[in-house]
C-alpha angles and dihedrals in degrees: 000000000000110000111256105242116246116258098246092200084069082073131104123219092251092055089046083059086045091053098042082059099048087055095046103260147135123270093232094059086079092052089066093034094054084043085051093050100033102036103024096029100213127198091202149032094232086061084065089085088161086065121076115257084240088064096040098054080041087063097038092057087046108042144009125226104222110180114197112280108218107225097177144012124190127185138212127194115215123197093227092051140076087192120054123228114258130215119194133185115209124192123210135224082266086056096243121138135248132181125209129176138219117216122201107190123150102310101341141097113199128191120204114203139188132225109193134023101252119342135254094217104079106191110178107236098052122085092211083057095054092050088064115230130278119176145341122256112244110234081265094057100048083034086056097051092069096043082051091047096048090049101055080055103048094058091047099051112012114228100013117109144177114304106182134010122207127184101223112116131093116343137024103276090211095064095058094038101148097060089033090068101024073065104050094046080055085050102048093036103145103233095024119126086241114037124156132186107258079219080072093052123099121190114185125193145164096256112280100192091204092036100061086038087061093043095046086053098037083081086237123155099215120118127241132233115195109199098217106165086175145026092206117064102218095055091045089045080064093049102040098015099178091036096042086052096042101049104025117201097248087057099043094046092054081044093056085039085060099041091051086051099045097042097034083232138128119242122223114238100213105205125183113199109216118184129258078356118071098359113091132100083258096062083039094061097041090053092054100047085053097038083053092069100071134020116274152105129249126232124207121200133167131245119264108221111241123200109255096005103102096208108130128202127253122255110252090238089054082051100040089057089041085059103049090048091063094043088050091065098062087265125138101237129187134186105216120210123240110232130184088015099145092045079052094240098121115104114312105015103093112120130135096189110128105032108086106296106152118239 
């Protein structure tokens, strides 16, 4: 049985470097094939016409370029928008599944990316939780989702391109670090047929107390999303059990302090209203007392219903008064639209178990 070739988009640019020098080349040479495959975004090696025929045939007897393969795309129409909102599933050179989602709002095109097949998270509420979690994407693959993505909207309306990213699909980005910011560098790369601004990045989380430390020292510009759910632990223990326990809110609120302090930037406060669970005066006041101890502004979003999952949204007049608590408390409160709910691509919905992903 012949030995499958390595995808050599699954590498990073340091082990590009590592594998010029295994087959006796220059560093530099990873430099212009990383350009060819993340800029150009070539299907071939004989498409690197910059490179000698000797190292091409060189690369082609070592490794294989797979670029994602899109299986399935799905619209939603929303009343606010010209443009619907687009889910894709992707399918990798292992044959497992990803989905990835293209947002049209106002004057914005926002791509929502994952990060990991599945999650090991498991919060409750959430349909990725509920797949488990298989793998993590490599920074190409991540990296592949927007250029399929952009693609998909350039054909349909000429001239038009991705605005924002936000990692926010399926998966926790800090626990895949590495490849979340080997991809972002891809993806903000000066002189490189795609290049957006990392001020344009979001990355969300759960709140991985080593991993924003990290962030918040790395010197990047991208903003930050912490998923709360809840200001009083034992409450967000019950709606994100292994994250709640892991990173407990004591800890992650000394860690945002520390971010905001380091990076000079706000961090987003990602709350999901459940009803008759997170949404009384009382868990209004305790996320404003903790909200109070960094710089940073809440965002309110409603729960997406999921088949099988009994969580229930709350009523607008239970948020609305949600909301005015927390303004009134000097905070910087949103309401963030839901968007691809009934193609279940909103937040939350995400989840590829069940067509065809391998075991």
């Amino acid at each position: 049985m012949t030995e499958q070739k390595k995808n050599i988009t699954d590498l990073t640019l340091k082990e590009l470097q590592q594998a010029m020098a295994l087959l006796g080349e220059p560093s530099f040479r990873a430099t212009q094939i990383h350009q060819w495959l993340f800029s150009h975004q070539a299907a071939s090696f004989d498409a690197m016409t910059i490179l000698s025929l000797a190292l091409r045939k060189k690369l082609s007897e070592t490794f294989s370029i797979h670029q994602l393969e899109q299986v399935d795309h799905q619209e939603s129409f929303e009343e606010t928008c010209e443009s619907p909102t687009e889910k894709i599933l992707l399918k990798l050179s292992d044959q497992n599944l990803v989905e990835s989602v293209l947002i049209a709002s106002e004057n914005r095109m926002t791509a929502c990316v994952s990060s990991q097949i599945g999650c090991p998270l498991q919060c409750p509420f959430c349909a990725t939780g509920r797949m488990g979690f298989r793998r993590n994407l490599s920074a190409g693959e991540i990296t592949g989702q927007i250029y399929a993505l952009n693609q998909m909207l350039a054909l349909r309306e000429p001239g038009k391109t991705i605005t924002n990213i936000v990692f926010m699909g399926m998966g926790e980005p800090l626990l895949n670090t590495d490849n979340v910011i080997e991809a972002i560098e891809n993806l903000s790369t000066r002189n490189y047929n795609f290049c957006l601004s990392q001020k344009k990045i979001t990355i969300s989380t759960v709140g991985v107390i080593p991993e924003i430390q990290r962030l918040g020292q790395s010197g990047m510009k991208t903003k930050l999303a912490v998923s709360l759910h809840s200001a009083d632990q034992q409450k967000r223990e019950s709606i994100m059990p292994i994250a709640a326990r892991q990173y407990p809110l004591k800890e992650l609120g000394k860690s945002l302090c520390e971010y905001t302090s380091a990076t000079g930037m706000p961090v987003t406060i990602v709350y999901l209203l459940l009803k008759g669970i997170n949404d009384s005066l009382d868990d209004a006041k305790m996320l404003a007392k903790f909200a109070k101890t960094f710089l940073c502004k809440i965002n309110l979003i409603d729960y997406n219903s999921i088949i099988n999952i009994k969580f229930k949204p709350v009523y607008s007049t239970t948020r609305d008064m949600f909301q005015e608590y927390l303004m009134n408390s000097g905070l910087y409160v949103t309401v963030r639209k839901s968007y691809g709910a009934t193609i279940n691509a909103a937040c939350g919905q995400l989840a590829t178990a069940g067509i065809q992903n391998p075991q």
